[in-house]
MARBA-3410 file (N, C-alpha, C, O; in Angstrom, 1 decimal):
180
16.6,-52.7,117.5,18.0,-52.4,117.5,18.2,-51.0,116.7,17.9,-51.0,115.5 ~ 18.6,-50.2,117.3,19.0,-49.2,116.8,19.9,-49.0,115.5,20.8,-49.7,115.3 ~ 19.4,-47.9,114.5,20.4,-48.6,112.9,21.5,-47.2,113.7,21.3,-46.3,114.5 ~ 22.7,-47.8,112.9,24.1,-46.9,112.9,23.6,-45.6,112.1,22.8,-45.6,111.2 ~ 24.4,-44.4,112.6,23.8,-42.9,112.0,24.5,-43.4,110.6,25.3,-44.3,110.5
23.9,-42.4,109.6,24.5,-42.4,108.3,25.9,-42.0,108.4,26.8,-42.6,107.8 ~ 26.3,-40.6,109.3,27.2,-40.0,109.1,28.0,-40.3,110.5,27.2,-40.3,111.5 ~ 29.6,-40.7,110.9,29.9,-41.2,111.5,30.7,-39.9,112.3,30.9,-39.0,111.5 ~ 31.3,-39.8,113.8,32.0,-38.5,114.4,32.8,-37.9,113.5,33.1,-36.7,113.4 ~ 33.2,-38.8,112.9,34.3,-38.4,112.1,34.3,-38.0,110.7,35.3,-37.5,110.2
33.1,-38.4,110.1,32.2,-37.7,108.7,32.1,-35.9,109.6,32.8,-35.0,109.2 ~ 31.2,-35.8,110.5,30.9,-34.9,111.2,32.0,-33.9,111.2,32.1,-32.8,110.6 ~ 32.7,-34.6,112.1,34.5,-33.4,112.2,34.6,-32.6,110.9,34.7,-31.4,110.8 ~ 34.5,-33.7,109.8,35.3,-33.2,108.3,34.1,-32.5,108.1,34.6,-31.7,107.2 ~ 33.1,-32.2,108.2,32.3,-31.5,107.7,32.3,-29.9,108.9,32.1,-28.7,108.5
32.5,-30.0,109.4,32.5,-28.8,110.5,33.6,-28.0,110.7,33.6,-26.9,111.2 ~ 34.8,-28.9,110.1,35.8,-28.2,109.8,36.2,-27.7,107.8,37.2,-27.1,107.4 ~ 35.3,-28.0,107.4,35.5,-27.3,105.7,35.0,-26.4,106.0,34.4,-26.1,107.0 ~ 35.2,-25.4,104.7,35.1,-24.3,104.6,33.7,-24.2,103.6,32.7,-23.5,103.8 ~ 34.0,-25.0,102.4,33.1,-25.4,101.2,32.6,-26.7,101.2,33.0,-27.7,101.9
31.8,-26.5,100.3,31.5,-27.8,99.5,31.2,-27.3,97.9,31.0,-26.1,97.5 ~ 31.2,-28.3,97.1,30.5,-28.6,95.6,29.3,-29.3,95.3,29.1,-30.5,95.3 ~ 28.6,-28.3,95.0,27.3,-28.9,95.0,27.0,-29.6,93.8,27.4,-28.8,93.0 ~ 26.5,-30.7,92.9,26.6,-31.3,91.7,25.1,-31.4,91.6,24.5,-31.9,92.5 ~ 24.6,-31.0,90.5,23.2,-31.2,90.3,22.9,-31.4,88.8,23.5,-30.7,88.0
22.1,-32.1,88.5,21.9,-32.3,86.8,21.1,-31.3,85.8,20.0,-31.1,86.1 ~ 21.5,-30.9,85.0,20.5,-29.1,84.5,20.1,-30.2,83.0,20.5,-31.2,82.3 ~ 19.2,-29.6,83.1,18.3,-30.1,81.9,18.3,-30.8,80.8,17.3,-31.4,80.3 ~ 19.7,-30.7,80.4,20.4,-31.4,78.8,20.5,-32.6,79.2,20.7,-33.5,78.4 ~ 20.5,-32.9,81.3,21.8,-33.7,81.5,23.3,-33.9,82.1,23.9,-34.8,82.7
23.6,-32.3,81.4,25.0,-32.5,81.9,25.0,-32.0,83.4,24.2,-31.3,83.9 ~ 26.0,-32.7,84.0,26.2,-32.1,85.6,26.8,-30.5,85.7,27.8,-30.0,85.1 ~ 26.3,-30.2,86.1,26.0,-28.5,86.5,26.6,-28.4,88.2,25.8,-28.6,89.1 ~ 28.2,-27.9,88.8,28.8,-28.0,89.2,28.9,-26.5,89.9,29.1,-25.5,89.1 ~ 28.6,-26.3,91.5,28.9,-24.9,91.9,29.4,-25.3,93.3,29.1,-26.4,93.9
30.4,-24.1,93.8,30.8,-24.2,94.9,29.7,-23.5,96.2,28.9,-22.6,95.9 ~ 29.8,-24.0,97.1,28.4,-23.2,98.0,29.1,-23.2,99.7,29.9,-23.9,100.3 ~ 28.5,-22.4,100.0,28.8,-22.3,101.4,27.3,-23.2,102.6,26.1,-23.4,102.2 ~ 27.6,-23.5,103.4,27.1,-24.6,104.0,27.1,-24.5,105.7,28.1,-24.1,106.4 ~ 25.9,-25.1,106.2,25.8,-25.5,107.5,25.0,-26.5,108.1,23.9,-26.5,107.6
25.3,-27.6,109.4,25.3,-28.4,109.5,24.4,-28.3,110.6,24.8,-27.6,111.5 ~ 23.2,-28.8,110.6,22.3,-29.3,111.9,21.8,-30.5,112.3,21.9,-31.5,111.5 ~ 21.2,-30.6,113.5,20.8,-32.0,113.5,19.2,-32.1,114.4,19.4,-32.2,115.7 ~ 18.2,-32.1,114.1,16.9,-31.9,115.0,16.7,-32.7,116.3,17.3,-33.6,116.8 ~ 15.5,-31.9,116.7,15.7,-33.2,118.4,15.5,-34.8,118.1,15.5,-35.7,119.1
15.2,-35.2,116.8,15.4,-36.5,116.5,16.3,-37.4,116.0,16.1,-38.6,115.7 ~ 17.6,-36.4,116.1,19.1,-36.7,115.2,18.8,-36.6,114.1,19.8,-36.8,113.5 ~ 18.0,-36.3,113.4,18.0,-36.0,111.7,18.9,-35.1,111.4,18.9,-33.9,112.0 ~ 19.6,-35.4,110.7,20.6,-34.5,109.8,20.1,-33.7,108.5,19.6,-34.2,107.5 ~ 20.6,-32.2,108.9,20.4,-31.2,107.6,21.4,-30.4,107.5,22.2,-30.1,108.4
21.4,-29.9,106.2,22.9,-29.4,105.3,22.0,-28.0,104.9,21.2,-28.1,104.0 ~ 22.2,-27.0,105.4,22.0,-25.9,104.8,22.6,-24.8,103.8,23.5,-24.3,104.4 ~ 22.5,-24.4,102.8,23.0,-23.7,101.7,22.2,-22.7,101.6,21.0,-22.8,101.2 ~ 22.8,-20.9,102.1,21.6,-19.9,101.5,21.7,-19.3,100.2,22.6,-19.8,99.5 ~ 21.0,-18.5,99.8,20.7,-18.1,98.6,21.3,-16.6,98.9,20.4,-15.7,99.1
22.4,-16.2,99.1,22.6,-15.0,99.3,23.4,-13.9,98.7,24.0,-14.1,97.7 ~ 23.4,-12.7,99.3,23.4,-11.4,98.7,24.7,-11.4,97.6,24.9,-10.5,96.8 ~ 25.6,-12.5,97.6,26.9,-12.4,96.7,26.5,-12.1,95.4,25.2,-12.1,95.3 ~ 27.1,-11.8,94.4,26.8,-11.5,93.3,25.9,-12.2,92.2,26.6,-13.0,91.7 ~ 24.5,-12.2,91.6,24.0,-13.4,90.7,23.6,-12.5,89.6,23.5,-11.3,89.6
23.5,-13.5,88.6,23.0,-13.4,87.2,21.6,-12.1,87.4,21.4,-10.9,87.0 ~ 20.7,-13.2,88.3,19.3,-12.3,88.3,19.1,-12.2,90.0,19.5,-12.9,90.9 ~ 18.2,-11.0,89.8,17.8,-10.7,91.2,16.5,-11.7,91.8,16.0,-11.2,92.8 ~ 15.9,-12.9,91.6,15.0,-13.8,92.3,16.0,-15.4,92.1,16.1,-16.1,91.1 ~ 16.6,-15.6,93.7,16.9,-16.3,93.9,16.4,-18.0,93.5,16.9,-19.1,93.5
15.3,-17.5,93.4,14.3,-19.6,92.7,15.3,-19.6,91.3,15.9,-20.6,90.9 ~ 15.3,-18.3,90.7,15.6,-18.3,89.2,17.4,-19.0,88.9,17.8,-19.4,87.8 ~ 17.8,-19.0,89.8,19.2,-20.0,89.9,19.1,-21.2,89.3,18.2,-21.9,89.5 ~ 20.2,-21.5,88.3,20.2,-22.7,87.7,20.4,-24.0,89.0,19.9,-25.1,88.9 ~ 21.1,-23.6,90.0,21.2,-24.9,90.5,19.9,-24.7,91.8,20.0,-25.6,92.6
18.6,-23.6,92.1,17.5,-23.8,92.1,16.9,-24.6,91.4,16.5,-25.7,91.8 ~ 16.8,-24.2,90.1,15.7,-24.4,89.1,16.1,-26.6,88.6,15.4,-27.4,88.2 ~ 17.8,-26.7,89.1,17.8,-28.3,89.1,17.4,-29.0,89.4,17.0,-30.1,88.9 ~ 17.3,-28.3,91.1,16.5,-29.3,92.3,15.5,-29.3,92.1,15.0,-30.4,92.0 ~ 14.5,-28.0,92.1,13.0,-28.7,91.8,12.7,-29.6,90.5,11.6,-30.1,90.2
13.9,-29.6,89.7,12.8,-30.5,88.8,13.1,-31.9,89.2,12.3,-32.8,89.2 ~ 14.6,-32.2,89.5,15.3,-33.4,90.2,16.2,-33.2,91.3,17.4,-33.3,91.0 ~ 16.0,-32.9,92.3,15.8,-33.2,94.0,17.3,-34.1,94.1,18.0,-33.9,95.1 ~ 17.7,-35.0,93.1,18.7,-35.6,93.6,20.4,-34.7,93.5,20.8,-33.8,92.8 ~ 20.9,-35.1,94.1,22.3,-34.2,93.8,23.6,-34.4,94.8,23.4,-34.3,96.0
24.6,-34.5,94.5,25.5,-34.7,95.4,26.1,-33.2,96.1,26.0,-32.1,95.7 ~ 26.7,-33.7,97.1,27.9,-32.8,98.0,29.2,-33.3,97.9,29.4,-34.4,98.4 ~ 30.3,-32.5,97.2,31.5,-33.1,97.5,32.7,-32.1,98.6,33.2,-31.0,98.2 ~ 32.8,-32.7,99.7,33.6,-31.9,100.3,35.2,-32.4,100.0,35.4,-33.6,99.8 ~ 36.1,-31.5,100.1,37.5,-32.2,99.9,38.4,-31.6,101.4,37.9,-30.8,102.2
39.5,-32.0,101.3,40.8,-31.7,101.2,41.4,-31.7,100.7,41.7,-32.8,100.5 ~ 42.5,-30.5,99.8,43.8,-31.1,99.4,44.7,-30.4,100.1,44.5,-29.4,100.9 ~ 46.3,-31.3,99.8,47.3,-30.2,100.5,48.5,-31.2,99.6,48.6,-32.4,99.4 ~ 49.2,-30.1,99.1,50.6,-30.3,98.6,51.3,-31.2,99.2,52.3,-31.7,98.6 ~ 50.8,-31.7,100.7,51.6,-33.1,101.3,50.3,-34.2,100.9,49.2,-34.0,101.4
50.7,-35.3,99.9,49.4,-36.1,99.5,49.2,-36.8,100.5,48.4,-37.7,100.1 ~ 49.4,-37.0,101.7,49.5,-38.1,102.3,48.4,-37.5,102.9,47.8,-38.4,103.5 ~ 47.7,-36.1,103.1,46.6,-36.2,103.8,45.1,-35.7,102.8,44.1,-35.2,103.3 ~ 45.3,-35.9,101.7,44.0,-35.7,101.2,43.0,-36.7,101.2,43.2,-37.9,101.2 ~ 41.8,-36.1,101.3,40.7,-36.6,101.6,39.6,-36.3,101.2,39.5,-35.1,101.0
38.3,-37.0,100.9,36.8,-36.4,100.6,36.0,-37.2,101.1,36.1,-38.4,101.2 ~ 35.1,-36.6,101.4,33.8,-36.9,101.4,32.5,-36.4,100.6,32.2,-35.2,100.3 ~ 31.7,-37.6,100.3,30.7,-37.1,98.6,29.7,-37.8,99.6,29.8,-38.8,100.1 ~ 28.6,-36.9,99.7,27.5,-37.0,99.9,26.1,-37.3,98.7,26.0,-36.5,97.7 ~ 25.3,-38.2,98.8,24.5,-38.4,98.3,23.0,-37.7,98.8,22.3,-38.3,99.5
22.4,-36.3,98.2,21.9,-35.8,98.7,20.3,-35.7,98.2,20.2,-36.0,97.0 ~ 19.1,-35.4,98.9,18.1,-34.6,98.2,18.0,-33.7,98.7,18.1,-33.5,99.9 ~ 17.9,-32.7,97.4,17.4,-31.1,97.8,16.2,-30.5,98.0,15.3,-31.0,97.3 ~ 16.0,-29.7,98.8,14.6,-28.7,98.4,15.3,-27.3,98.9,16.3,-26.9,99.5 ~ 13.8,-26.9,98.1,13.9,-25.2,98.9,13.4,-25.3,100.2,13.0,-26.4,100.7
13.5,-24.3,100.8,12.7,-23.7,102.1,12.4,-22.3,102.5,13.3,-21.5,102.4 ~ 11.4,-22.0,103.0,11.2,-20.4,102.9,11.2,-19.9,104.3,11.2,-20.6,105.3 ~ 11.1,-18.7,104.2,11.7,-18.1,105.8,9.9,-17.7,106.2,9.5,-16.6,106.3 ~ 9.3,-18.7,106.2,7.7,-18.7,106.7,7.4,-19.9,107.1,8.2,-20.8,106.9 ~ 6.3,-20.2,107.7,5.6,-21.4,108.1,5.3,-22.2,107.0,5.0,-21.8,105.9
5.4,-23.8,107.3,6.1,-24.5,108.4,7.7,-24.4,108.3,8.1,-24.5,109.4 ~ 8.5,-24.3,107.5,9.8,-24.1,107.9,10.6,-23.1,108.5,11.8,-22.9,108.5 ~ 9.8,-22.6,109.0,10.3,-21.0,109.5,11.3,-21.0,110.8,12.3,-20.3,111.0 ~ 10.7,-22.1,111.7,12.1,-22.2,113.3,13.1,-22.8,112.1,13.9,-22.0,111.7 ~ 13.3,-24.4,111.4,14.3,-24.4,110.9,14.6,-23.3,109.5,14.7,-24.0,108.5
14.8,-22.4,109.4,15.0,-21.5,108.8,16.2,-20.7,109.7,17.4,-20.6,109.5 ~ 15.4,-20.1,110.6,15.7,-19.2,111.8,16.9,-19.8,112.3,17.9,-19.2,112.6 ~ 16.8,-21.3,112.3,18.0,-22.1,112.7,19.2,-22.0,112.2,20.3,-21.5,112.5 ~ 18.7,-22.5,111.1,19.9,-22.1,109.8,20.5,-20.9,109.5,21.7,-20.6,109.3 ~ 19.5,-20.0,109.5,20.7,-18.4,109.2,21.4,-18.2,110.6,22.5,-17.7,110.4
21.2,-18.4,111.8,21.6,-18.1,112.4,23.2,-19.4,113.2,24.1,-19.2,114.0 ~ 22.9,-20.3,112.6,24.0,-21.3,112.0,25.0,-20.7,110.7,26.1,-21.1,110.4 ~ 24.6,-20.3,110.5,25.6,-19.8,108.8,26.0,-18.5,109.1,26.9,-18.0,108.4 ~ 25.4,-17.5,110.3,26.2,-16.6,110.4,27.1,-17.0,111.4,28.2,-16.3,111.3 ~ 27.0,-17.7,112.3,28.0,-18.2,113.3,29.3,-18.5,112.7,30.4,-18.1,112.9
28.8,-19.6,111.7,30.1,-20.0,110.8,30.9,-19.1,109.6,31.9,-19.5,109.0 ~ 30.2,-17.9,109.4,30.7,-17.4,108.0,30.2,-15.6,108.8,29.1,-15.2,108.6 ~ 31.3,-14.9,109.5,31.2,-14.1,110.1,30.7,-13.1,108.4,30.3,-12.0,108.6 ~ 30.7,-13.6,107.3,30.8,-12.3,106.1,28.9,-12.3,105.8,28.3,-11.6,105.0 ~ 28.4,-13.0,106.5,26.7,-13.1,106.6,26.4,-12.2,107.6,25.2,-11.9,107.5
27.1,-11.8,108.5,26.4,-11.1,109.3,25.3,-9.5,108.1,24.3,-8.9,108.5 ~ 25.9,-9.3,107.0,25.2,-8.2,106.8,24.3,-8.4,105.4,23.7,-7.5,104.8 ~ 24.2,-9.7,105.1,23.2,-10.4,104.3,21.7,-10.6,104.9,21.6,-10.7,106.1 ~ 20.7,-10.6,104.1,19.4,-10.6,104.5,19.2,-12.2,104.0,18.4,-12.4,103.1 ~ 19.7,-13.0,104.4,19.7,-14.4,104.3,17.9,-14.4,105.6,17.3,-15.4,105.2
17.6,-14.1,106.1,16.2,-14.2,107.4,15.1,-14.0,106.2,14.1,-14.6,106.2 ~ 15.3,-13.0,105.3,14.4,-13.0,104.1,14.6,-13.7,102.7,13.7,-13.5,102.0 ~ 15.4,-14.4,102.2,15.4,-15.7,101.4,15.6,-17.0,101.8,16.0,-17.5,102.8 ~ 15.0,-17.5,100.5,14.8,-19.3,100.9,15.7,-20.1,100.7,16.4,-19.7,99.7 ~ 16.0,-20.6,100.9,17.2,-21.5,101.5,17.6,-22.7,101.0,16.5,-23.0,100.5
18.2,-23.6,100.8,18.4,-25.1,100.3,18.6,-25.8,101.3,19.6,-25.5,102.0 ~ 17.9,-26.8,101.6,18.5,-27.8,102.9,18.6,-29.3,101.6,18.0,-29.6,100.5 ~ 19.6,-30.0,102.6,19.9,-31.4,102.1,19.9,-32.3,102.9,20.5,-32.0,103.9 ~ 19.1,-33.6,102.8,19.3,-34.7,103.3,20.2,-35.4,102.8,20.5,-35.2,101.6 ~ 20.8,-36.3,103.6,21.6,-37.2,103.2,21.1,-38.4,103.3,20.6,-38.9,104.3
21.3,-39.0,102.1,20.7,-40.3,102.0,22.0,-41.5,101.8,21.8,-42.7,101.9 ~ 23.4,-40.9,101.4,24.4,-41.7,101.2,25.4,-40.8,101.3,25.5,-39.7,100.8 ~ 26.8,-41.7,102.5,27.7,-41.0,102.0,29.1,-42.2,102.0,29.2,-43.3,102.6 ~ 30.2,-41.2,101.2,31.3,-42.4,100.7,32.5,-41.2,100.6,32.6,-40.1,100.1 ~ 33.4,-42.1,101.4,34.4,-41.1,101.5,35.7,-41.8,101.7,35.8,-42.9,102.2
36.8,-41.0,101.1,38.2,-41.7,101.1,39.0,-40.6,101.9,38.7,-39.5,102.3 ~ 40.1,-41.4,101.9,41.6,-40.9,102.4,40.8,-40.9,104.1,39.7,-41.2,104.5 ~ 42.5,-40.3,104.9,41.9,-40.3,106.2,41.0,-38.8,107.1,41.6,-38.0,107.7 ~ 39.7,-38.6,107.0,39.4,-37.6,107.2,39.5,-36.7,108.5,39.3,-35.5,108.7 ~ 39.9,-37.6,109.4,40.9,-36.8,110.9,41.8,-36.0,110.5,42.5,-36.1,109.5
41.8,-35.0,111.5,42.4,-33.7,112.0,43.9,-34.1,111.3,44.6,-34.7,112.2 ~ 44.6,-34.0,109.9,45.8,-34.0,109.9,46.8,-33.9,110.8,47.8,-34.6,110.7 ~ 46.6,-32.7,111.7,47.2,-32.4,112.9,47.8,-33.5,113.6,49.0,-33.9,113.9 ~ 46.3,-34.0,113.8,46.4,-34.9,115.3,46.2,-36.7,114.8,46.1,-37.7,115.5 ~ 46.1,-36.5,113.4,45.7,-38.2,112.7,47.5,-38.7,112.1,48.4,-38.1,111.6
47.4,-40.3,112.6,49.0,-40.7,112.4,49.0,-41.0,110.8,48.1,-41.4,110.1 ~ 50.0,-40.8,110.7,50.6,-40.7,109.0,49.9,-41.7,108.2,49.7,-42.7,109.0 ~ 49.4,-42.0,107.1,49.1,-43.5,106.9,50.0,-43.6,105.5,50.4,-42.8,104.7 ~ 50.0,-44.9,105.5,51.2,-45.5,104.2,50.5,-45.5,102.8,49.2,-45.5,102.8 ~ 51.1,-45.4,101.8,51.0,-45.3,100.8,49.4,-45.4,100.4,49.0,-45.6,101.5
48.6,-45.4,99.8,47.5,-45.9,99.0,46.6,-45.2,100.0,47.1,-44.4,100.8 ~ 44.8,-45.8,99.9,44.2,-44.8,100.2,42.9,-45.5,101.2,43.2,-46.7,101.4 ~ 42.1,-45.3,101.7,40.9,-45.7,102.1,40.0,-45.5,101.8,40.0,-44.3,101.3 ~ 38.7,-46.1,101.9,37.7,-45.8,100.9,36.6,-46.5,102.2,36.8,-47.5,102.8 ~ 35.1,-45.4,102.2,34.5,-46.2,103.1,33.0,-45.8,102.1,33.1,-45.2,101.1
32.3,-46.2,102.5,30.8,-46.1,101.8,30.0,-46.7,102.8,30.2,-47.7,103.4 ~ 28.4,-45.6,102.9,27.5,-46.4,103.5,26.3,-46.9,102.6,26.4,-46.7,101.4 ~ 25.4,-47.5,102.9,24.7,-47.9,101.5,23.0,-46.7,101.5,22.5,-46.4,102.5 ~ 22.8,-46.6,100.9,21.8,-46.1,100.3,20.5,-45.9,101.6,20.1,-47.0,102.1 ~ 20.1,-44.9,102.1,19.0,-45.1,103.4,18.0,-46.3,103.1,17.5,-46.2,101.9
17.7,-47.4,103.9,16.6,-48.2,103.8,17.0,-49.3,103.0,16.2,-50.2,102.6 ~ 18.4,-49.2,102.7,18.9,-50.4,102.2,19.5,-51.6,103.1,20.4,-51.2,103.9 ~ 19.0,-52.7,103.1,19.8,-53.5,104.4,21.3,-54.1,104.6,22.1,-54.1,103.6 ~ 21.4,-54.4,105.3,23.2,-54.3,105.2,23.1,-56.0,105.5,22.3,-56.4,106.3 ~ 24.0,-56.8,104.6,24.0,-58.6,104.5,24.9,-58.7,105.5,25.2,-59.9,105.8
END
C-alpha cells in the first residue's frame, strides 16, 4: 500500500507561493542560530522532495561560502528546521508551515551536478534577481523533509472560505514512524 506523501497539495501551494523561509539551525553553544533564506522546491522522478537554498552573491561576512555560520551548523548537525509563514493585519488568515529538515551541502560537480543544474535553474525562474548571480558555480543547500506541522488555513486566502475564530493545527509524524 502506498504511504501518504509527507507534504500534502496544499503544504505544496503554501510553499510555491512564499517568498521566504527561516532557516533555524543550532551553532555550537547551542543556541538556535536563525536566518532568513531564499528557496526552491523540487521533486525527482521518484517523488522525492528537495528544498533548495543557494549560497549567493548577496552580501557576506567572508568570501567562501562553506565558511557561513549556518554552513558550518549543518555539517556538524544536519538537523534544522524551515519555518515558512504568513502574516497579514487581517488575523483570520495567518498561517505556517515548520518543516522538520536535514541539511547538506551540494556542489555544482559530480554526483550532484544534474540536481544542481536543476536547482539554479529553479531559483532563477523563481527569483528573477539571480539571473546575474553565479549561483552554477557555488554549492548549494538542499533539505529533506523528514516532518512537517503546520497551522492556520494555508489555502489561497483569496479563494479559501473564512474560518471562525481559533486555529488549526496539522502535523505529520516523523519519516518511518508508523501511524496507530
Amino acid at each position: 500500500m502506498p504511504s501518504e506523501p509527507l507534504l500534502s497539495v496544499v503544504h505544496r501551494q503554501f510553499l510555491a507561493t512564499a517568498r521566504t523561509a527561516t532557516l533555524a539551525t543550532i551553532a555550537p553553544g547551542g543556541r538556535p542560530r536563525l536566518v532568513p533564506i531564499c528557496f526552491a522546491v523540487s521533486e525527482d522522478s521518484a517523488g522525492n522532495l528537495a528544498i533548495h537554498s543557494p549560497l549567493d552573491d548577496k552580501p557576506k561576512q567572508g568570501a567562501d561560502r562553506r565558511a557561513l555560520a549556518r554552513v558550518r551548523d549543518l555539517l556538524a548537525r544536519p538537523e534544522a528546521t524551515l519555518l515558512v509563514d504568513r502574516w497579514s493585519e487581517d488575523w483570520n488568515v495567518l498561517a505556517w508551515l515548520r518543516l522538520d529538515v536535514v541539511g547538506e551541502l551540494i556542489e555544482p560537480e559530480r554526483p550532484t551536478l544534474e540536481e544542481h543544474v536543476a536547482a539554479v535553474a529553479a531559483l532563477r525562474a523563481r527569483y528573477p534577481q539571480y539571473a546575474t548571480h553565479r549561483l552554477e558555480e557555488r554549492p548549494m543547500l538542499r533539505f529533506t523533509v523528514e516532518r512537517v506541522v503546520s497551522w492556520g488555513d494555508l489555502r489561497d486566502p483569496g479563494t479559501a472560505p473564512r474560518r471562525a475564530v481559533g486555529g488549526s493545527a496539522w502535523s505529520s509524524l516523523p519519516r518511518g514512524t508508523p501511524r496507530r
